[in-house]
N, C-alpha and C positions, 0 to 999 in steps of 0.2 A: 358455522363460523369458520373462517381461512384463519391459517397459521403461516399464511406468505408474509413475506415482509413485503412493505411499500417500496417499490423500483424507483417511484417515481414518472414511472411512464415512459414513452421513448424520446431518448436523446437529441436524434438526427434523425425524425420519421424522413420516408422518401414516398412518392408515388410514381410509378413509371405506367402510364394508361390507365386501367384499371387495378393492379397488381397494385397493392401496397406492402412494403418494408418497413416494419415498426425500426431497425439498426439497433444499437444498444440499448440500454435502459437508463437513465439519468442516476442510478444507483451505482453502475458499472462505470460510467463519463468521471461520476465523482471522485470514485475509489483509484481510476485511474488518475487522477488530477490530485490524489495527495501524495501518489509511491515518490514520484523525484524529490520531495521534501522529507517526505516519512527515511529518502534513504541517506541524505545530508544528513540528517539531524542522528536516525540509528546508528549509520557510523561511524558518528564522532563519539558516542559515546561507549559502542561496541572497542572502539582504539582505546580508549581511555580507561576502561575495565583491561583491557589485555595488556596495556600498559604498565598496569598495578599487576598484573601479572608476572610482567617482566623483573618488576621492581625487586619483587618478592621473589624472583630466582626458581618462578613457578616455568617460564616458559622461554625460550631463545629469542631474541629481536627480531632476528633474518624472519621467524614466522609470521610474524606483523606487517613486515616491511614489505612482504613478498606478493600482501591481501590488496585486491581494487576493492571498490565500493562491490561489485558485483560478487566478490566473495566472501564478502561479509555479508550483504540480503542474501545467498544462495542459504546459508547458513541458515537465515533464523524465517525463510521463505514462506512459509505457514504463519508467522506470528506477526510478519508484516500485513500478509494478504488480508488478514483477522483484522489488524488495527486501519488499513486502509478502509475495509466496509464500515469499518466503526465509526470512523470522520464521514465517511458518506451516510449511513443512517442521521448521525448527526446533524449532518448538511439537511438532509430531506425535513427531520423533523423544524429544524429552525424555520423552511418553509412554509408550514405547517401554523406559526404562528403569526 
């Protein structure tokens, strides 16, 4: 018995003559295909905790103000990559049914 998880198979197969390219996996198509939401949505609420932050005389503005989106996913970069496979497993299995 495999302990792999279901990729889904490949994304973007190619053939060039004989030579085949499986290219990504529709696991990996997925996971890419939720980060630009997954980092709209984490940032807003990563602002709004640092916010309360601010509020609370825990932290200075200027360090908030100073953050892109890209420095706020660099921050939690593991925890997104985790919930990004997460919506793609997700996605896989709803195929599934």
């Amino acid at each position: 018995m495999s302990n792999s998880k279901n990729d889904g198979g490949p994304a973007f197969p190619t053939q060039n003559g004989c030579e085949y390219a499986p290219g990504m996996s529709l696991r990996d198509y997925f996971a890419a295909a939720a980060l630009p939401k997954l980092i709209e949505e984490v940032g807003f609420y990563w602002r709004k905790a640092w916010a309360d932050k601010v509020k609370a005389e825990e932290m200075p503005w200027h360090e908030i103000d100073d953050l892109t989106d890209a420095d706020w996913m660099s921050r939690k970069a593991e925890q997104a990559a985790i919930a990004c496979y997460n919506f793609a497993d997700e996605m896989l299995a709803a195929r599934q049914e």
